[in-house]
Each structure stands twice: as structure tokens, then as C-alpha cells.
C-alpha positions as CSV (number, residue, x, y, z in Angstrom):
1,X,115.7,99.0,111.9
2,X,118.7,98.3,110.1
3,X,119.1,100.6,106.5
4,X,121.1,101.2,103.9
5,X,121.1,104.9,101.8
6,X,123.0,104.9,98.9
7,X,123.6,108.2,97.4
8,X,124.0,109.6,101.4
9,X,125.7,112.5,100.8
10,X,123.0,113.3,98.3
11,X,120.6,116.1,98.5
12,X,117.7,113.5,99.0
13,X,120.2,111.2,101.2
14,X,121.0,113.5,103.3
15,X,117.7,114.5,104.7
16,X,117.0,111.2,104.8
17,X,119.7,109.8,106.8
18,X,119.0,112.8,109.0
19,X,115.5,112.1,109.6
20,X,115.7,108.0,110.0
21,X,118.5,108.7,112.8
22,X,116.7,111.2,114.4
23,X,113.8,108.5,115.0
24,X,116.2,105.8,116.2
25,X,117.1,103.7,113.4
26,X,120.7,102.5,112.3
27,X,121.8,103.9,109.1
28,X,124.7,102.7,106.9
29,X,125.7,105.4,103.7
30,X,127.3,105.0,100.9
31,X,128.5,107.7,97.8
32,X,131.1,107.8,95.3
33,X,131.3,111.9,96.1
34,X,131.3,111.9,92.3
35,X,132.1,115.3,90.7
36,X,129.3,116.0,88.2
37,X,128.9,119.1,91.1
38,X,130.6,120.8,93.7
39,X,131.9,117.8,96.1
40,X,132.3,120.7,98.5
41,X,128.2,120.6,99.1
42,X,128.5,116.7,99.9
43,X,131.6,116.8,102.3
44,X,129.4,119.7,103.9
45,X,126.3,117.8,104.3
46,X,128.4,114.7,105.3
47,X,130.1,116.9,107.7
48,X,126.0,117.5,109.1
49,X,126.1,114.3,109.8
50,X,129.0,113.5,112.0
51,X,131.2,112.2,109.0
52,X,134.4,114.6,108.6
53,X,135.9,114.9,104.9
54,X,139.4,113.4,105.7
55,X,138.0,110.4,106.6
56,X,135.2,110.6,103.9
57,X,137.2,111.0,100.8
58,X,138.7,107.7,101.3
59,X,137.5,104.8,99.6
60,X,136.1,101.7,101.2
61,X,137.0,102.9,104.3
62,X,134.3,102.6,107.4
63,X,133.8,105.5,109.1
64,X,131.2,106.4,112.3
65,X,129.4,109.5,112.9
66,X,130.9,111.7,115.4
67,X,127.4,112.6,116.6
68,X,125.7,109.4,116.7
69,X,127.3,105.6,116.4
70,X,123.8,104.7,114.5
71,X,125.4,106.3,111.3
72,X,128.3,104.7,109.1
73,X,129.5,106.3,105.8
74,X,131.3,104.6,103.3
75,X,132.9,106.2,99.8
76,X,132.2,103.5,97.0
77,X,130.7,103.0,93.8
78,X,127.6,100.6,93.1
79,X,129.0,99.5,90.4
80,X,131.9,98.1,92.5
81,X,130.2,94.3,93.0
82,X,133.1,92.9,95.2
83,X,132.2,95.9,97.8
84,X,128.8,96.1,97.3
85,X,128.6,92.0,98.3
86,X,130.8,92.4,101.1
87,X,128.8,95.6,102.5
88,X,125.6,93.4,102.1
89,X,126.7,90.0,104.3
90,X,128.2,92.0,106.6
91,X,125.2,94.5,107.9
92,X,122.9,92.2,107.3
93,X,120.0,95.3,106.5
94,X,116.4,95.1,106.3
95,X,115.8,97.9,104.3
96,X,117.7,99.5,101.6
97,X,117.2,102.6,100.1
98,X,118.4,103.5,96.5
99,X,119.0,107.1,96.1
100,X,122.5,106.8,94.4
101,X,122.2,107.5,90.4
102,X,123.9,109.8,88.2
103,X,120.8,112.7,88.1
104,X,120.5,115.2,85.5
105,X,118.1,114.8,82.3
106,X,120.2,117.3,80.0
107,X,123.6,115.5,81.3
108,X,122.8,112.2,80.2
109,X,122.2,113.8,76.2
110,X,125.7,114.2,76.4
111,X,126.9,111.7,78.6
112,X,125.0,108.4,78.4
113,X,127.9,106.0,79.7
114,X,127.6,107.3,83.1
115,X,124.2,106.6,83.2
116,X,124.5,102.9,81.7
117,X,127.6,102.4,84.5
118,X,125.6,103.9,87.6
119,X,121.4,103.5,87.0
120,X,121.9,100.0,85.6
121,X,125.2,98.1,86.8
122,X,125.1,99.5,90.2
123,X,121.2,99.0,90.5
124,X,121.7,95.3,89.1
125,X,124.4,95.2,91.9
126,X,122.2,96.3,94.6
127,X,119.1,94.2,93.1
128,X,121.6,90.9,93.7
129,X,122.6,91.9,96.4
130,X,119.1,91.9,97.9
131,X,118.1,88.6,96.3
132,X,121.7,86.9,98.3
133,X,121.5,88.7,101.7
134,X,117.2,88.2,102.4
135,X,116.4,92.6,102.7
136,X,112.9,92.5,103.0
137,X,112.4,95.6,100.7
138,X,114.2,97.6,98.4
139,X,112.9,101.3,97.8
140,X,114.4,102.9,95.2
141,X,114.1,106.6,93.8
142,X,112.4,106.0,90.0
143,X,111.2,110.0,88.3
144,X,108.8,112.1,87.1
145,X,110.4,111.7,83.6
146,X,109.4,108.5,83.1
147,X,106.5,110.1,82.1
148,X,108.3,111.4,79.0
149,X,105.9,112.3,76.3
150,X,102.6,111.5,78.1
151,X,100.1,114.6,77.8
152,X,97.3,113.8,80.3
153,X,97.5,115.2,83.5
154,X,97.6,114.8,86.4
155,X,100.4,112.0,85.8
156,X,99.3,108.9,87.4
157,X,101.2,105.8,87.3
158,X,98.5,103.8,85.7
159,X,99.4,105.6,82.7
160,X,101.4,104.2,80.0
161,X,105.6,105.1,80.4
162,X,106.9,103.8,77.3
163,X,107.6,107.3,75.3
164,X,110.8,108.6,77.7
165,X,112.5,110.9,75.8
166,X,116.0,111.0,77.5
167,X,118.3,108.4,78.4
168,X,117.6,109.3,81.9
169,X,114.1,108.8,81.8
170,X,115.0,105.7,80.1
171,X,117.8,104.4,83.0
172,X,114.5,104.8,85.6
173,X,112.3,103.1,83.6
174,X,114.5,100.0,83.4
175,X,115.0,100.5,87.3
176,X,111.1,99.8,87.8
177,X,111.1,97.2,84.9
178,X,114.0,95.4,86.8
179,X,112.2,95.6,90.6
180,X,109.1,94.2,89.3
181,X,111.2,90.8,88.1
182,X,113.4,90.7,91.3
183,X,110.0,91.2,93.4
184,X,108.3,88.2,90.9
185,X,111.1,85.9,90.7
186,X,112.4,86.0,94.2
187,X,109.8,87.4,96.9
188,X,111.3,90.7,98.4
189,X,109.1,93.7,98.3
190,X,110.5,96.8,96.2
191,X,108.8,100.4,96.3
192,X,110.0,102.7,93.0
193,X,109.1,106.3,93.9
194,X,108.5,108.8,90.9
195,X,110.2,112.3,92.8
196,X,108.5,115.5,91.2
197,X,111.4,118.9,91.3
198,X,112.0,117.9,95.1
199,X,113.9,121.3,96.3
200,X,115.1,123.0,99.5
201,X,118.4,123.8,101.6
202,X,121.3,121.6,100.5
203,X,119.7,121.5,97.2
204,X,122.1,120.5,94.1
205,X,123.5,123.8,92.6
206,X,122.1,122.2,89.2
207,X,119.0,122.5,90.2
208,X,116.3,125.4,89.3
209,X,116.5,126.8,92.6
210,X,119.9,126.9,93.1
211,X,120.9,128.2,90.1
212,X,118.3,131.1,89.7
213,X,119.6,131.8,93.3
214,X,123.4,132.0,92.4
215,X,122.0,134.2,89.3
216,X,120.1,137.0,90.9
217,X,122.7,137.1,93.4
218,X,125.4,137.7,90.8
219,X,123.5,140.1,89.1
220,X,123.4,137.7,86.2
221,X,120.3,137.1,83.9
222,X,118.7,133.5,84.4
223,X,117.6,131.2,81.9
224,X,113.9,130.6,81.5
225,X,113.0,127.7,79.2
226,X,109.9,127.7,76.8
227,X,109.3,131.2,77.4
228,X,108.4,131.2,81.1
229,X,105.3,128.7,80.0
230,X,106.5,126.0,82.1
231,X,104.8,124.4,85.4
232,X,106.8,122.2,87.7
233,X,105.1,120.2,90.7
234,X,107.4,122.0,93.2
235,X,107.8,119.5,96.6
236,X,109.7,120.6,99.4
237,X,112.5,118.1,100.5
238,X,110.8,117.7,103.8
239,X,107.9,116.5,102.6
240,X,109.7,114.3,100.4
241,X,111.8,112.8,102.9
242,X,108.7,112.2,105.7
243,X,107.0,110.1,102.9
244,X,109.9,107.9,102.0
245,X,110.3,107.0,106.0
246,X,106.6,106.0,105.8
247,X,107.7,103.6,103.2
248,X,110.6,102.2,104.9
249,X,109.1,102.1,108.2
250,X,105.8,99.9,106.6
251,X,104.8,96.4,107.2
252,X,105.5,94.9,104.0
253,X,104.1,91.1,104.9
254,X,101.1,92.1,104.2
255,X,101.8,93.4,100.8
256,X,102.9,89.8,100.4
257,X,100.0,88.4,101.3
258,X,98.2,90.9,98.8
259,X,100.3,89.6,95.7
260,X,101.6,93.5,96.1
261,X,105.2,92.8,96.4
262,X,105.8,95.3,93.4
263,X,105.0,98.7,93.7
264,X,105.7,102.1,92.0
265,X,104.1,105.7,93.6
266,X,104.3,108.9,93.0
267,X,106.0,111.3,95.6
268,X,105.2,115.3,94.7
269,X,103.8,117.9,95.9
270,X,100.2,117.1,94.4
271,X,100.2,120.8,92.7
272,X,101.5,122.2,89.3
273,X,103.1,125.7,90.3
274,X,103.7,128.0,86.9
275,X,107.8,128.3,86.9
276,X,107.4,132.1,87.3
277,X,105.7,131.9,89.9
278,X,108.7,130.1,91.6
279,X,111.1,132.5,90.2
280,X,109.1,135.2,92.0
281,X,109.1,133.6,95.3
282,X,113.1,133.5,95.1
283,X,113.3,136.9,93.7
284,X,111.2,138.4,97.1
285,X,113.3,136.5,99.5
286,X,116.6,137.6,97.8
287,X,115.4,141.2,97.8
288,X,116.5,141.2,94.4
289,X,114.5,141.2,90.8
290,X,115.8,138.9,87.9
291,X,116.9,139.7,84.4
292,X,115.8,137.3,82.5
293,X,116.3,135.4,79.0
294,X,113.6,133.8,77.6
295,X,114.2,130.2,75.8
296,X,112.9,127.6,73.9
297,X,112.1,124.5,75.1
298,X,114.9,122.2,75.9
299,X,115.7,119.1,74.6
300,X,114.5,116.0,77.0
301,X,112.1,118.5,78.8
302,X,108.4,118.9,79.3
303,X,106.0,121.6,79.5
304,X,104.5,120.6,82.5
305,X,104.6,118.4,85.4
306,X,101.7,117.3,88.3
307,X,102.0,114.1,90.6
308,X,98.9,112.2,91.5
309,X,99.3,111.1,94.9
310,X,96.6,109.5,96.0
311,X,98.0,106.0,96.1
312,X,100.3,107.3,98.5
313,X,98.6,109.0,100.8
314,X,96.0,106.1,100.8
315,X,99.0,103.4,101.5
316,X,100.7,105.6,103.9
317,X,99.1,108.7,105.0
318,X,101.5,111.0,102.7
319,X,100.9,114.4,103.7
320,X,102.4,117.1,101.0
321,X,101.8,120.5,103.1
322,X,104.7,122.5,102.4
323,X,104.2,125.8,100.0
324,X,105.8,127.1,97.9
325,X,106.3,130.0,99.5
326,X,107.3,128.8,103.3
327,X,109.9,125.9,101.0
328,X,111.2,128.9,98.3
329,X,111.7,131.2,101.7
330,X,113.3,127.6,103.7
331,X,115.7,127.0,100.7
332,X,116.7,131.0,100.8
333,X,117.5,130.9,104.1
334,X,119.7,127.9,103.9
335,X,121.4,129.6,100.6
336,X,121.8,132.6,102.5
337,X,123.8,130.6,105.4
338,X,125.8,128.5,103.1
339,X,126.9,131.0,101.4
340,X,127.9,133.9,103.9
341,X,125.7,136.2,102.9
342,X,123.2,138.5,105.0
């Protein structure tokens, strides 16, 4: 199968581009290697897959793995149209896979613009682009705060999503708003996937993990929002990644048939894990005990979070059945590595 990853040198794009060549397929990447974090960690996890920085940091420029010649990478930006409609009559793909979008909940409080440019230009680009080239599905990476203000739980998506309460949340929303008219109007199959905390090695250093990592290593205290009362559905990257292949490697004629062109799932870890809990986990594999700080809540955040799956693993057999404690003691490992430490 022929597939484009956008955000590749992503945390969620690289293990996903890892797994899809590993099982045969041809892969084309794409990233801006923008520097809202270390660009270091992408040109690393590029470098994993066969793509060497010199080349890499280039944009527009085609480069082949040097481990496989099913894997291309190419620096650009979605909201590049020019690029973005060349890329799309020339590969021809069957299935694209939208992972690129400037992440971060608390970010987009202070910088909306980059949001507006990346979650709704570039997606528009890529939704076009679809329409004009025939892709038989688009799958695209929606979130968990969509959910925004919604207080039942577990969150299901047959629950209302109208109350997000950060632009972010509000840039995903439109992203599932805008695949249900493209799948109406003009008969390609698009799959929005609500990701719950998705965590492991090559995790972004912005992330909870990563940061309470960096913290306890340094011997410096870490930040724990609404007192330590929050719960997170924790998923493991692997598990995260092994679903979306299902997705991309389903029959989506039938779905046709059905009138279920359109659809939005869930992707977690089924379970709401208390945050100290987590912190606990990292703190045993680190050897080392916290200091802590204990905060209020912040502002485009919720209390808790917990994915219904069901659809999912109805659809596609999804099969959540990494721990927290085997993906906390994964992700250490992996930080240990990276980092030069013993």
C-alpha cells in the first residue's frame, strides 16, 4: 500500500512509519521539523529511519531511506499548497495519514496563529488534495480535548463536543467537522482518531513524561497540576500505533456501502490512571524520588480523562494491553539511552 505520514518525524509518526515499513508497505513522510521543541529529537528519530539530517533539513528536497527504498522523507509545510499538490499527483497514495499539527493545548493560549496556519490551512490543503488525486481514505489524528468541558465519563464520541475550551481543542474539532463534508460531498472515507496522553520512547520533551523525567533527573521539583487530583488515560505509543495500522490497512468499500464513509473513534488506553500514580512509576525506574510543587488547575485543562473504546475494538480488533508500568519502565529505558545516562 501506498501512504503518506505527515508529521513523520513526529513522536506518533515515527512509530508509525516504523511499523507500516516493517510490514511491507511504501511510506512517503513529510515535516516542517518546526521548532516549537528540540529539532534535535526529530533529526534523531529521522535518523531511525534511514533519513540523515543533512539531507533532511532541506526543504522540498526528496530523500530515500538508507535502510529501506519503501521510505521517502520530505521537509515541507501543509500549508505550502503548490507542494502539497505536487506531492499528491505525483505518488499517487491510497492512504494518507494526518499526524502533522502544531500540538500543545497551553501553547495555543498564547499562540493561536500557528494553530489557524497548520490545523486548518494545511488540513484544508491535504483535504483538497484528497478530493483531486482519488485517496481512498484520509485518517487523521483529531484529541481527547475535543471533549473540553464534557463531565460524563467514560468519554464516548456519541457525546456532545461543542464546549472545547482551548483553541486547540477547537482546531480538532473543525478537523472532524471538515472530514465529515469532504466524506459527504465527494465520497472518500476519512477516520478522525481522538488520541488519549499517548507516551513512550521518543516522546516529546513537552510532554508529562518527559518532563517529570528531565526533572527528577536534575534534581528539580516538578509541577503537579490541581494538586496531584488529576487522572490521565495513559496509552502506550505501541498500542497507539498498532491500532492506527488497523485503520489504514481496512477495507473501506464496505464502509461505503454502509453510508459509513465518516467516522471518528477513540484511540486510548481504555483506563483512567491517577497522575501520581504515573509519577510514581517514573520515580521507581529513575531510582530517584520527586520534589514536588503542587498547582492549581491550568487553564485549557481537565480533571480527568478515559477513552471509550469499544467502537474500535469492535471495527478493528483494537487491543490496548500495555501497563502502565511495562510503558512508564519502556519510556525510561529509552530516556535513559537517549540521554547517556546509566
Amino acid at each position: 500500500m501506498r501512504i503518506l505520514i505527515t508529521g513523520a518525524a513526529g513522536f506518533i509518526g515515527y512509530h508509525l512509519s516504523s511499523l507500516l515499513l516493517s510490514k511491507g508497505h511504501q511510506v512517503v513522510g513529510i515535516d516542517n521539523i518546526n521548532d516549537y521543541y528540540d529539532v534535535n529529537l526529530k533529526y534523531a528519530r529521522l535518523n531511525e529511519l534511514g533519513i540523515q539530517r543533512e539531507s533532511a533539513s532541506e526543504f522540498l528536497k526528496e530523500v530515500t531511506s538508507g535502510k529501506t527504498n519503501n521510505f521517502k522523507f520530505i521537509r515541507m509545510n501543509l500549508e505550502d499548497t503548490e507542494s502539497i499538490n505536487q506531492l499528491f499527483e505525483k505518488e499517487k497514495f491510497e492512504v494518507v495519514c494526518n499526524l502533522a499539527a502544531q500540538a500543545g493545548v497551553r501553547y495555543s493560549i498564547e499562540n493561536p496563529h500557528a494553530y489557524v496556519e497548520s490545523n486548518i490551512v494545511g488540513y484544508v490543503n491535504l483535504l483538497e488534495a484528497c478530493r483531486n488525486t482519488g485517496v481512498k481514505h484520509l485518517v487523521y489524528a483529531s484529541s481527547s480535548s475535543v471533549y473540553g468541558l464534557n463531565s460524563k465519563i467514560p468519554f464516548s464520541t456519541d457525546d456532545t463536543v461543542d464546549t472545547p475550551i482551548s483553541l486547540y481543542a477547537a482546531s480538532k474539532k473543525s478537523n472532524e467537522l471538515m472530514a465529515h463534508t469532504y466524506s459527504h460531498l465527494f465520497g472518500f472515507a476519512t477516520t478522525g482518531l481522538r488520541f488519549f496522553t499517548v507516551y513512550g520512547p521518543w516522546g516529546r520533551p513537552d510532554m508529562a513524561a518527559y518532563l517529570f523525567a528531565e526533572g527528577i533527573r536534575n534534581n528539580q521539583p516538578i509541577k503537579v497540576f490541581n494538586h496531584g487530583k488529576m487522572e490521565r488515560d495513559f496509552t502506550y505509543v505501541g498500542d497507539i500505533v498498532e491500532g492506527v495500522m488497523r485503520i489504514i490497512e481496512g477495507e473501506v468499500d464496505t464502509r461505503k456501502e454502509k453510508g459509513e464513509l465518516y467516522k471518528v473513534y477513540n484511540i486510548g488506553n481504555n483506563n483512567s490512571v491517577k497522575l501520581t500514580e504515573y509519577i510514581e512509576n517514573i520515580e521507581k525506574n529513575l531510582g530517584k524520588e520527586a520534589e514536588k510543587i503542587m498547582m492549581d488547575m491550568q487553564p485549557g485543562d481537565v480533571a480527568k480523562t478515559w477513552a471509550d473504546v469499544s467502537a474500535l475494538i469492535k471495527d478493528y480488533g483494537y487491543s490496548p494491553n500495555t501497563s502502565v508500568e511495562e510503558g512508564v519502565k519502556k519510556f525510561i529505558d529509552w530516556y535513559k539511552k537517549y540521554n547517556n545516562l546509566k
